[in-house]
C-alpha positions in Angstrom: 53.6 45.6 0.7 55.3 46.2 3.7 59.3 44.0 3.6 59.7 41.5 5.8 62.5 42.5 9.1 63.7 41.0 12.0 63.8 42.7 15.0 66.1 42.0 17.9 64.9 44.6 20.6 65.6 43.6 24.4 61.4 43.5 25.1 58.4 42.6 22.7 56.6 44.7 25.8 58.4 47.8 24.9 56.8 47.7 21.6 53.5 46.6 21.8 50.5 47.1 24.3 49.3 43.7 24.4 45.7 42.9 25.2 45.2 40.8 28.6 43.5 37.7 27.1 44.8 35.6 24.5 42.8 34.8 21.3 43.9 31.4 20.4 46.3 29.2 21.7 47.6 26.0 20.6 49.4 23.6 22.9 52.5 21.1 21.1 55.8 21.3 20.1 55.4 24.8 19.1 53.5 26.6 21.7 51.6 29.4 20.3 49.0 32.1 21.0 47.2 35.0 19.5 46.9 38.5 20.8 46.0 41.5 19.9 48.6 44.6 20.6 48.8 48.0 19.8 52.4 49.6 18.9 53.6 52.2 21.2 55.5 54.4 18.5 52.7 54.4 16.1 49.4 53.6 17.9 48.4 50.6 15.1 46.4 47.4 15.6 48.9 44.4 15.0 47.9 41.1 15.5 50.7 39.1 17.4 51.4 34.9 17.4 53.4 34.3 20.0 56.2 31.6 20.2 57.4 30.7 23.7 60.8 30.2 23.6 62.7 27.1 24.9 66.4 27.8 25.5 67.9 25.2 23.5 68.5 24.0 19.9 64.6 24.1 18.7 64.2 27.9 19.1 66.6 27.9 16.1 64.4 25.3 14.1 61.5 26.9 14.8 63.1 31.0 13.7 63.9 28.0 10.3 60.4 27.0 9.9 58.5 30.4 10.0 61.0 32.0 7.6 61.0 29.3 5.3 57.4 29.6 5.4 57.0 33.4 5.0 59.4 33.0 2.1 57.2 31.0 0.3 54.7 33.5 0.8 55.6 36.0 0.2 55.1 36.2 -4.0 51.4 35.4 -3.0 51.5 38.3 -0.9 52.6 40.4 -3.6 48.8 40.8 -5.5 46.4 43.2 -3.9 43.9 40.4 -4.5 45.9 38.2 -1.8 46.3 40.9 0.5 42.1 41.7 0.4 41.8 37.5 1.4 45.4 37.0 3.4 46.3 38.2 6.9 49.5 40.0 6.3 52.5 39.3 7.6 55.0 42.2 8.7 57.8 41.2 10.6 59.0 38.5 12.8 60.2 40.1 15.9 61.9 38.4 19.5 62.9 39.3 22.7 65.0 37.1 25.5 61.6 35.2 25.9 59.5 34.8 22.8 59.4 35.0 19.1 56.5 37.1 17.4 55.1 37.0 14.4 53.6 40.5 13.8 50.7 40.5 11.3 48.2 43.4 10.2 45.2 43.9 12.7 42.3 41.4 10.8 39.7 41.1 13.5 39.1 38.4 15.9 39.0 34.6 15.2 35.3 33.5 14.1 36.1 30.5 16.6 34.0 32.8 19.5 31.8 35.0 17.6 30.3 32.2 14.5 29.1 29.8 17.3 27.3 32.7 19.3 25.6 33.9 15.9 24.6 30.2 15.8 22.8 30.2 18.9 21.1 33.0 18.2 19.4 31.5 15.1 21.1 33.7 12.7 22.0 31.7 9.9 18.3 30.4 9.9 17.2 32.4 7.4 18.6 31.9 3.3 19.6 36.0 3.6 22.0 35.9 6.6 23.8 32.9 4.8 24.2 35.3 1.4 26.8 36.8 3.9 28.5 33.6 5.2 29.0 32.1 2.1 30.1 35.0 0.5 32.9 35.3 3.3 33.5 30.9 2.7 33.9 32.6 -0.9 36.8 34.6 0.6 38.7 31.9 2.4 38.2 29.6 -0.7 40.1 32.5 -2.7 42.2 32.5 -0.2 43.0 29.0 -0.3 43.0 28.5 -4.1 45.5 31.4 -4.5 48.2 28.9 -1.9 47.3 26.4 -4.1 48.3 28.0 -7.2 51.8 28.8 -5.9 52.3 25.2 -4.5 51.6 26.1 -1.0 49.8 24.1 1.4 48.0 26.0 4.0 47.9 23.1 6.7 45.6 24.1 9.8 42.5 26.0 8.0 40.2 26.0 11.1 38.2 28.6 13.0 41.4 30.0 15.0 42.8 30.6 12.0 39.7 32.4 10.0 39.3 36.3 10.9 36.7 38.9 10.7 36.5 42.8 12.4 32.4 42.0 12.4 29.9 39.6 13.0 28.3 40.9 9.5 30.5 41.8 8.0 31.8 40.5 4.6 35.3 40.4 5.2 36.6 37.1 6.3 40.4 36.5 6.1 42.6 33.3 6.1 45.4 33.7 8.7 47.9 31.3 9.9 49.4 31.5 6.3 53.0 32.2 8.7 53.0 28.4 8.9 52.5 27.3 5.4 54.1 24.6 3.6 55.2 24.0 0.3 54.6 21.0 -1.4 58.6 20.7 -2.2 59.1 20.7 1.5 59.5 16.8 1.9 61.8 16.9 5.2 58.6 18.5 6.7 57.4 15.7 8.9 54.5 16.2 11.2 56.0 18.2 14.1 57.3 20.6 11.4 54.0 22.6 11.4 53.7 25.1 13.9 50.1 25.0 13.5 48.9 21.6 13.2 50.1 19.0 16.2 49.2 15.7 14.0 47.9 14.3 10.5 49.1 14.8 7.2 48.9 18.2 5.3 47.9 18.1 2.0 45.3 20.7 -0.9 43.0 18.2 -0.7 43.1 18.3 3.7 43.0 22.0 3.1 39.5 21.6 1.6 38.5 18.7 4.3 39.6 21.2 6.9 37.5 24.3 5.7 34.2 21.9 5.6 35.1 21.4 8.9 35.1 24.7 9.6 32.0 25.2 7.9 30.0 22.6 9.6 31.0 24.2 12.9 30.2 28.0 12.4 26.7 26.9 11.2 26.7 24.7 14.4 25.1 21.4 12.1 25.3 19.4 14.7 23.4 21.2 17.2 19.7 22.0 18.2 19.2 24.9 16.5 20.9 24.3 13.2 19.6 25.9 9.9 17.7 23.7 7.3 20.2 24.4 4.2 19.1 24.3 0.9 20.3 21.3 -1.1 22.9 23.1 -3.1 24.3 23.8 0.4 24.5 20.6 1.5 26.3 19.1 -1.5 29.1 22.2 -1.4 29.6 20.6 2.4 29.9 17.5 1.1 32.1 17.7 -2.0 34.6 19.6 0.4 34.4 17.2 3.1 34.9 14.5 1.1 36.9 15.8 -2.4 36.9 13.6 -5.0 39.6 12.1 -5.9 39.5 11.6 -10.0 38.0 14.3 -10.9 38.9 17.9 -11.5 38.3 19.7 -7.8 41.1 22.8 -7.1 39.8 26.5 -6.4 38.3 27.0 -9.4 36.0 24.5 -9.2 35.6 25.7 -5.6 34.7 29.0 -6.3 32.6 28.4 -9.1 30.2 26.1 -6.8 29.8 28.6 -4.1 29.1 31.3 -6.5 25.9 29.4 -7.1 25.3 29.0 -3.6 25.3 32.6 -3.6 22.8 33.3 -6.6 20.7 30.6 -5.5 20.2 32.2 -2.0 19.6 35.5 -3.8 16.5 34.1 -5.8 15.4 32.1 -2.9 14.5 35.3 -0.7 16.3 37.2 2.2 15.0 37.5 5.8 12.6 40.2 4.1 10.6 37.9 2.5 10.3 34.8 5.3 10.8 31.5 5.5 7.5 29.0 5.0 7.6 26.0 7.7 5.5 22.9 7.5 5.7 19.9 9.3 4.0 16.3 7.9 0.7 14.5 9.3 1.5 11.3 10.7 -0.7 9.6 7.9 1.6 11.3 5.7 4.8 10.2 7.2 3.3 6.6 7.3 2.9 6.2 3.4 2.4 9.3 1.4 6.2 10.6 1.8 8.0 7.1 1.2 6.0 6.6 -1.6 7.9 9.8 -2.9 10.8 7.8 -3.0 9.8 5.7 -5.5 10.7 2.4 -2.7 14.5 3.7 -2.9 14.3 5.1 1.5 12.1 2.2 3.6 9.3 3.6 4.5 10.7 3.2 8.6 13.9 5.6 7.7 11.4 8.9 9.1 14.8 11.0 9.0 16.0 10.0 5.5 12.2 10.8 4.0 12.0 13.8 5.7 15.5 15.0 4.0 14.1 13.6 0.9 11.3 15.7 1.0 13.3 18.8 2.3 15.4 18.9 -0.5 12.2 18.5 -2.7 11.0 21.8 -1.1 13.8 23.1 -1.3 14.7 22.7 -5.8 13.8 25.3 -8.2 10.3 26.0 -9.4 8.2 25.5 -6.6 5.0 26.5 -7.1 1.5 27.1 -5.0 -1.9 26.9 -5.4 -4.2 28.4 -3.1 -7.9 26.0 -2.0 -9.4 27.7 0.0 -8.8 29.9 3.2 -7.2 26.7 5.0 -5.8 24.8 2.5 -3.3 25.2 -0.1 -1.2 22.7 -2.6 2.9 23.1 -3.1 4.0 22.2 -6.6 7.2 20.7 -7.1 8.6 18.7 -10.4 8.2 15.6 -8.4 5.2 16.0 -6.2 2.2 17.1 -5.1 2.1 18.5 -1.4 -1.3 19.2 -0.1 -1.1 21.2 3.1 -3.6 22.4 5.9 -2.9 26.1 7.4 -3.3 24.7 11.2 -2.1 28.6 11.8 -1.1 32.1 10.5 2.4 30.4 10.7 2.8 26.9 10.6 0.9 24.3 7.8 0.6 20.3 7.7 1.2 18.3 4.8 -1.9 16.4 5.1 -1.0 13.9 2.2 1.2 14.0 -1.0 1.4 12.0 -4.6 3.6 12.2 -7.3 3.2 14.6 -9.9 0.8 14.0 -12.8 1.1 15.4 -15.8 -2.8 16.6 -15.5 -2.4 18.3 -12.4 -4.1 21.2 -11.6 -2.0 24.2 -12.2 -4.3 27.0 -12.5 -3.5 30.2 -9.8 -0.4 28.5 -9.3 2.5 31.0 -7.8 5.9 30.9 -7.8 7.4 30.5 -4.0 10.6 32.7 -3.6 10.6 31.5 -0.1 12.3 29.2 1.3 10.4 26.2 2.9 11.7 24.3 6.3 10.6 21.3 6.8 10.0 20.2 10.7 9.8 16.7 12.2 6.3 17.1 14.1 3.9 20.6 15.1 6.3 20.9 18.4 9.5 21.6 16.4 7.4 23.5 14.0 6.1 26.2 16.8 9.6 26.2 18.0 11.1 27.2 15.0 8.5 29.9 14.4 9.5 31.3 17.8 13.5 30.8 17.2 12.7 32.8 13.4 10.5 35.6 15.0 9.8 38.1 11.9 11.2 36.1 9.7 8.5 34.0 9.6 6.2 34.1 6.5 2.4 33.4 6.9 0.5 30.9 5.0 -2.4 32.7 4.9 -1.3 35.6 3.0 -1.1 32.7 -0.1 -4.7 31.9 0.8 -6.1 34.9 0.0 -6.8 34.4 -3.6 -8.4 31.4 -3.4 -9.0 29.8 -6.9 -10.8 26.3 -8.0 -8.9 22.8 -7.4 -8.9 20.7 -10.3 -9.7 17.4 -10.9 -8.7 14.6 -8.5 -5.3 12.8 -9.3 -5.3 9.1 -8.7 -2.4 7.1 -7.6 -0.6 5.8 -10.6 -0.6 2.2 -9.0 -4.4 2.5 -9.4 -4.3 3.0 -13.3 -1.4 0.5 -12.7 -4.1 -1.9 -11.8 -6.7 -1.1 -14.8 -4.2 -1.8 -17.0 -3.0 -4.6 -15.8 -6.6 -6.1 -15.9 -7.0 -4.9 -19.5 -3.8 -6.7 -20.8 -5.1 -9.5 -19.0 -8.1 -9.9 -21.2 -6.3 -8.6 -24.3 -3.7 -11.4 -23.7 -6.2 -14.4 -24.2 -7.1 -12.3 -27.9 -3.9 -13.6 -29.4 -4.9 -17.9 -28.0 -7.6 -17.0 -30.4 -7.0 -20.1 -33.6 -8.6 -19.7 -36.4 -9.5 -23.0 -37.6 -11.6 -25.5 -39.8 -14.2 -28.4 -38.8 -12.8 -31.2 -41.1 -15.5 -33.6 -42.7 -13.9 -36.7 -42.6 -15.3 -40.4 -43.2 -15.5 -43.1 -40.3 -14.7 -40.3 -38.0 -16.4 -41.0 -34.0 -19.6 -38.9 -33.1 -17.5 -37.7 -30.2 -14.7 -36.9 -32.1 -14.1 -33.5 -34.1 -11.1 -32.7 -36.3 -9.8 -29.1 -37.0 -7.2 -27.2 -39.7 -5.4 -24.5 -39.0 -6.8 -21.9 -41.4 -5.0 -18.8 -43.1 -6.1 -15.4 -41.2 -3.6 -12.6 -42.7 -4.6 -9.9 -40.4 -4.6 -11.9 -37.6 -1.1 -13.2 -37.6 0.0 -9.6 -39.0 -1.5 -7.9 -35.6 1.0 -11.4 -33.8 3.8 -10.1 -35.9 3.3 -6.6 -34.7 3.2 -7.8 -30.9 6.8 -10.2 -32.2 4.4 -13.1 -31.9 4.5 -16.4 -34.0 2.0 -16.5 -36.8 -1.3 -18.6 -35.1 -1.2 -22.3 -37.2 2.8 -22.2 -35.6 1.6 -20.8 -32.1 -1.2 -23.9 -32.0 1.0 -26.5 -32.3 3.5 -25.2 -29.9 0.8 -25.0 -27.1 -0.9 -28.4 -27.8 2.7 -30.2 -27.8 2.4 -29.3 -24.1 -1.1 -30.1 -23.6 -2.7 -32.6 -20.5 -5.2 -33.8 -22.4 -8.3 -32.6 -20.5 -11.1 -30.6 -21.0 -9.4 -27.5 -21.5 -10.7 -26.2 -25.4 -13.5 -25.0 -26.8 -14.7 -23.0 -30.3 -16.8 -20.1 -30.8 -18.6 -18.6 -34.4 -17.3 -15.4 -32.8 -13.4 -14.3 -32.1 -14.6 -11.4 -29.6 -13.8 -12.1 -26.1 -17.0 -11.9 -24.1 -19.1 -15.7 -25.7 -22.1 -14.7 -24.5 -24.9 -16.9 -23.4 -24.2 -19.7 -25.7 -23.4 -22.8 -24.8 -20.1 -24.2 -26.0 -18.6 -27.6 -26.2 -15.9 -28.7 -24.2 -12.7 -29.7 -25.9 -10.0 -32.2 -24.9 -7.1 -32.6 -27.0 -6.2 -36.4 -28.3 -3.3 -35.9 -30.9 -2.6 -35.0 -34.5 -2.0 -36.3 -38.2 -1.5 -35.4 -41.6 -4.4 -35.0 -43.5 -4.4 -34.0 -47.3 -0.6 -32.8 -46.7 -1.5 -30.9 -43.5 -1.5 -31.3 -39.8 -4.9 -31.6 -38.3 -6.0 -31.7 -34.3 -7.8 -34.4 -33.3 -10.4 -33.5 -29.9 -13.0 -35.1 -28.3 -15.9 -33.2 -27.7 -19.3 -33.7 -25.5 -21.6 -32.1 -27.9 -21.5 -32.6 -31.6 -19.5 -30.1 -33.9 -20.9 -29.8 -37.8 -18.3 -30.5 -40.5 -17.1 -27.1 -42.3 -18.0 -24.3 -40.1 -15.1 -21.9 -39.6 -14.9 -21.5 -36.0 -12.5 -20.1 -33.4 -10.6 -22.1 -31.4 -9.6 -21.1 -27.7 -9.3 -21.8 -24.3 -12.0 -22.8 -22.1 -12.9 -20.5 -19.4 -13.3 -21.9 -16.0 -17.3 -21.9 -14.5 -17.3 -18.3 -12.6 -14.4 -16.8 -14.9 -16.8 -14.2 -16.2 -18.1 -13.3 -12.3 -14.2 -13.5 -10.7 -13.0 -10.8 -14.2 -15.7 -8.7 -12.3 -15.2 -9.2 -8.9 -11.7 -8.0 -9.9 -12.7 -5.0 -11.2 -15.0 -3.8 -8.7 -12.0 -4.1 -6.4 -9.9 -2.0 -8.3 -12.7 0.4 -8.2 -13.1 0.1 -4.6 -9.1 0.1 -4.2 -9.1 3.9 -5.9 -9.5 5.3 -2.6 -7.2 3.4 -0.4 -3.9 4.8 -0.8 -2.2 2.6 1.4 -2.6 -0.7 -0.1 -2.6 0.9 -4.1 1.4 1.6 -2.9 1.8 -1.3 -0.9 1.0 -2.8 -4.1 3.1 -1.1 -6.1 6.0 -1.3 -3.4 5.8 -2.7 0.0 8.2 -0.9 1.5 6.8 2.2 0.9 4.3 1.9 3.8 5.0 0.8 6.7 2.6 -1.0 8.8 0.2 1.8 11.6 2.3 0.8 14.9 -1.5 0.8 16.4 -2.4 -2.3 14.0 0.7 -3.5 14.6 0.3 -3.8 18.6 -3.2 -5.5 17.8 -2.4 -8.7 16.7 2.0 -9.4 16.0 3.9 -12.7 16.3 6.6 -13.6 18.6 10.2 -14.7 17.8 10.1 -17.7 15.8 9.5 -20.8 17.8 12.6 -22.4 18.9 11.2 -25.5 18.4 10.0 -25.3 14.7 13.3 -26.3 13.4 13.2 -23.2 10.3 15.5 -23.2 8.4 17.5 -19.8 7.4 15.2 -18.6 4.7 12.2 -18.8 6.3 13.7 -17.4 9.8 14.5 -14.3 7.5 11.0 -14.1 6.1 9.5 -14.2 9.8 11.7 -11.4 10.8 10.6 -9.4 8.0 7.1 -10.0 8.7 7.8 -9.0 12.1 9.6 -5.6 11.2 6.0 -4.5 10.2 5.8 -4.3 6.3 2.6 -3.8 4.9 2.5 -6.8 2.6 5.2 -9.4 2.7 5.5 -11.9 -0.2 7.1 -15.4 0.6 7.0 -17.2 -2.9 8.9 -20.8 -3.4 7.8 -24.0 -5.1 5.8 -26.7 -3.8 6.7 -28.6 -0.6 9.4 -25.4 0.7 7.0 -24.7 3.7 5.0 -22.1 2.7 2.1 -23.4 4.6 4.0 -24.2 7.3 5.6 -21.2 8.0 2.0 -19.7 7.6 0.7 -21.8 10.7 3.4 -21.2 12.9 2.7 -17.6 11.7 -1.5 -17.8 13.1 0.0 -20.2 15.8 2.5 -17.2 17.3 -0.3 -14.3 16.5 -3.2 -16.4 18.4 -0.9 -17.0 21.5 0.3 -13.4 21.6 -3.4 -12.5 21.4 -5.5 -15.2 21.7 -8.9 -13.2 20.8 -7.4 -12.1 17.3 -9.3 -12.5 14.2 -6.6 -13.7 11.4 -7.7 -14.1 8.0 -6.3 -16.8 5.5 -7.4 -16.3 1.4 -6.2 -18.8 -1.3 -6.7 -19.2 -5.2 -8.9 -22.5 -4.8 -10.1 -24.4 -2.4 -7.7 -27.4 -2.0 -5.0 -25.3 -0.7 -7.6 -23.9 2.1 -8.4 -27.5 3.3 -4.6 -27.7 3.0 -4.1 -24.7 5.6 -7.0 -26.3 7.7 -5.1 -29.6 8.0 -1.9 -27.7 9.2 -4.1 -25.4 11.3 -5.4 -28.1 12.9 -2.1 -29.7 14.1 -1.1 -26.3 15.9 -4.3 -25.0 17.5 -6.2 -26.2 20.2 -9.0 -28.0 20.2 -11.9 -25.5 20.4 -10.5 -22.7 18.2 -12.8 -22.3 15.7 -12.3 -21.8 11.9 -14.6 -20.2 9.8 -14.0 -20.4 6.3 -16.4 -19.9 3.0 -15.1 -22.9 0.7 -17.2 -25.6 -1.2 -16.3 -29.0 -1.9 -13.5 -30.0 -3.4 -13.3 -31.3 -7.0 -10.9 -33.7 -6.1 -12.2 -35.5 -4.1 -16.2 -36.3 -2.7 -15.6 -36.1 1.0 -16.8 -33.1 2.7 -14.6 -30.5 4.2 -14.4 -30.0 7.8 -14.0 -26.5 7.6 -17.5 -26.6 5.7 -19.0 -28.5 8.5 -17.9 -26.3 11.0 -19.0 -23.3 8.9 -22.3 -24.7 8.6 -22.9 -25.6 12.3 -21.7 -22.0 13.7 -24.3 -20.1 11.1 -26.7 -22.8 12.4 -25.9 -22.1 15.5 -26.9 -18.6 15.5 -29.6 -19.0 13.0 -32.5 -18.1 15.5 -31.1 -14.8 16.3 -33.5 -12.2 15.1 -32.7 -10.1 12.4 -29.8 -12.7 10.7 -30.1 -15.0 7.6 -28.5 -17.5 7.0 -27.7 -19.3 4.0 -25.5 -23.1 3.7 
């Protein structure tokens, strides 16, 4: 290594040929600029930073700072490994005018040359970024070796980064002339010739080189590359280091070296980059639903990264349909996508993996997949890649079977749900005995809890209370009405046999053992052992089916099975939306805050919105003012209101009625109420408008 010398001759112009135009210059306390010279006694390249001289006092601070700086230095210099990484300093020469700090030729500052490679779309492709990361690789070495000795770099940035060729791997870390060391305290912040303000600092050092990062791959702009998401966290973890955790330049260098490999196996330019762009169906409900209700389904931008860096993991495979259609594996989901061209394919719809999907023909994709926001940026990025552009239909040539259809997991959800519904009422299956007593009523029936081992061993299985204990429990809580009946039989389904109904009266000790006193409306013989359970409600059988038969008929709606499952997921079609939407809550409704939030959130557009409180909150309040916003936003929309029974319909009716005018109609299917003999008005008015258009040929009617 060359020794550091002063050198006091009467012109720096004698000595050097200096190019015209300055490379860098940096305007503060220490004004500074780069240029590139050639030496008139031996004909080398130097590179030469520049110091304007003042005339007074500071010109002897500053001749302070850059030798304190070069001393510290200098044992980092000293390993060939620093000098592949380091610009090296030689000398520190002045004249009357300036001081110069004379450093080996390293190339020009990426500052000009990284952003025009931007622009030009060449760190699009994973195999020009081997070559950029390889050279971050460099500066990180750089950087960790400054670390090692103490030293604080302090203005890493793209003036101070050089390379002799665009691609070239050969990037060097400069402006180590105005280092500091960490024992420096009296530095303050004009003590840095390169940095004008802000602390300095290792962990800066690494904040400063994202920095620099973010701007040669021009992130911000147009054109910026889709990176894969190994990338992106290396960007991340530099611009923000943490702070409790082990992060210097081994750590550092380890990370990026995986950055490397991984860009290795994903593919260079040669093999092409796949780009896709998602259906708006898709966008809508199939991507959120990725997400598992963790991104709103109306954050496009954070789904679409979602998904990118679910393209973007290890083990992607594909399966090849047919010639226009093919299906991208990942460990999450399911892509189905439509080649709309040679060079561009739509994600028509996506699930989440199953563990029976089809997997047969499947290939490995060394690829690497860009994800674009609609067909417009897709074409554009095709054009920006040129040949590095990989067709879809070279995967479609092998076409191979498709397996089986995969349903939604909220749809087997569903069946399940149903199932444990039934299996549920198996355990409020008693086992009991008809008591003979004397001077008992005809309408009265008394029952034993009887011993059923395996029974109450299947209740302790499901951490249940054994049956006789579970009984009493239930019947302490009991309203006394018809709600019990017994069966021979402990299956579920009672057949066509008529049962008695059972309503519960009380209990006593009989022979040392409590016995359940009911009433009954048809007589039940002494010393049958019978099941005791609850009575189903008249339809029970007909509504258990009507359930099913939705669920069947839900299999192939995939936007309400995961609206169901989580309604923000899918977010509301924007035509629907424009169809029929309320207003701003009425001013004069007095709401209070909770349901004002609840109308907002209906308003934002969620599929299904769920406003649950007890009785008397104003549920059905806020509903009407709901249907009263709706019909005067669109007067000639349809709005449909379902309830559990029928009293809370008449209910809605009433408050319907104090909100719309007079000749809005309401059509409703609802019979008369149990609790009460009066007719319904909203069966009335049912009644006269199918009467009404009775005589039109070719419609029955039935009231």
């Amino acid at each position: 290594m060359a020794k550091y010398k002063q050198s006091n001759r009467a012109s720096l112009e004698a000595r050097f040929d200096f190019a015209e135009d300055s490379l860098a210059r940096i305007e503060g306390l220490w004004d500074s600029h780069l240029r590139l010279a050639t030496g008139y006694d031996d004909g080398e390249p130097y590179l030469v930073r520049l110091f304007r001289k003042s005339g007074t006092t500071l010109d002897d601070d500053l001749k302070a700072i850059i030798a304190r700086g070069l001393r510290r230095i200098r044992r980092v210099l000293s390993s060939r490994q620093a000098r592949e990484v380091l610009v090296e300093v030689l000398e520190i020469a002045e004249d009357a005018e300036e001081i110069a700090i004379v450093m080996v030729d390293p190339g020009s500052p990426v500052a000009g040359t990284a952003r025009r490679r931007a622009k030009q779309g060449r760190f699009l492709t994973s195999g020009s970024r081997v070559a950029f990361w390889s050279n971050i690789k460099r500066i990180a070495e750089a950087l960790a070796l400054c670390h090692s000795a103490g030293i604080v770099h302090g203005a890493v940035s793209q003036y101070t980064i050089f390379s002799q060729s665009d691609d070239s791997v050969d990037y060097r870390l400069g402006g180590i002339e105005a280092c500091v060391h960490i024992a420096d305290g009296s530095i303050g912040e004009s003590g840095h010739l390169l940095r004008t303000s802000g602390a300095v600092s290792f962990r800066q050092d690494w904040i400063d080189l994202a920095r620099v990062i973010a701007s040669i791959l021009d992130l911000d702009g147009k054109n910026s590359p889709s990176l894969l998401t190994i990338e992106r966290r290396m960007i991340d973890r530099l611009a923000n280091p943490p702070q409790f955790q082990l992060f210097d330049g081994s750590v550092v260098l380890e990370e990026l070296q995986q950055i490397i490999t991984e860009l290795g196996r994903v593919g260079s330019s040669s093999d092409g980059e796949l780009i896709l762009y998602p259906s708006r169906g898709a966008l809508q409900s199939d991507l959120p639903s990725l997400s598992s209700g963790t991104i709103p389904a109306t954050d496009s931008v954070a789904i679409a990264q979602f998904v990118t860096e679910d393209l973007l993991s290890a083990g992607v495979r594909l399966v090849p349909e047919d010639q226009d259609n093919v299906r991208i594996l990942t460990d999450l989901a399911v892509y189905n996508v439509k080649i709309v061209s040679d060079t561009v394919g739509m994600i028509k719809n996506a699930h989440k993996r199953h563990a029976n999907d089809w997997m047969l023909g499947a290939k490995d994709i060394i690829n690497r997949i860009h994800l674009s926001r609609n067909r417009a940026s897709a074409e554009q990025r095709v054009q920006n890649l040129g040949p590095g552009v990989k067709r879809w239909r070279d995967f479609s040539a092998n076409v191979c079977t498709s397996g089986p259809v995969n349903d939604e997991p909220m749809w087997f959800a569903l069946i399940l749900l149903e199932a444990f519904t039934l299996l549920r009422e198996q355990f409020r299956l008693y086992p009991v005995e008809v008591l003979s007593l004397p001077n008992t009523e005809q309408d009265v029936v008394w029952l034993l809890s009887r011993d059923d081992a395996p029974r109450d061993q299947q209740r302790e299985t499901m951490k249940l209370r054994p049956a006789a204990e579970a009984l009493r429990r239930e019947l302490r809580y009991d309203d006394g009405k018809a709600n019990w009946t017994v069966s021979k039989s402990s299956n579920l389904a009672t057949g066509g046999e008529r049962l008695p109904e059972l309503s519960y009266e009380g209990r006593d000790f009989i022979n040392g053992k409590v016995a359940f006193a009911f009433t009954t409306n048809i007589t039940v013989p002494a010393g049958q052992f019978l099941y005791l359970r609850p009575r189903k409600d008249k339809g029970a059988d007909r509504a258990i089916r009507r359930r099913l038969q939705n669920i069947v008929a839900a299999r192939s709606n995939l936007e309400l099975l995961r609206a169901l499952d989580d309604p923000t997921q899918v977010a509301m079609d924007e035509a629907l939306r424009a169809i029929a939407a309320p207003g701003a809550p009425p001013a004069d409704a007095e709401m209070d805050p909770s349901k004002v939030e609840a109308w907002t959130s209906i308003v934002a557009g969620r599929s299904i919105n769920v406003v649950v409180g007890p009785p008397g909150v104003g549920k059905t309040f806020l509903i009407s003012h709901l249907i009263k916003s709706i019909l005067g936003q669109t007067p000639d929309a349809r709005v449909l209101v379902s309830a559990q029974n029928h009293e809370t319909l008449i209910h809605m009716e009433e408050e319907l009625r104090k909100f719309l005018p007079e000749e809005s109609t309401i059509v409703v299917r609802v019979e008369r109420s149990r609790v009460g003999e009066e007719e319904s008005t909203l069966r009335r008015d049912t009644v006269g408008l199918l009467r009404s258009i009775e005589q039109v040929p070719g419609i029955w009617t039935m009231c």
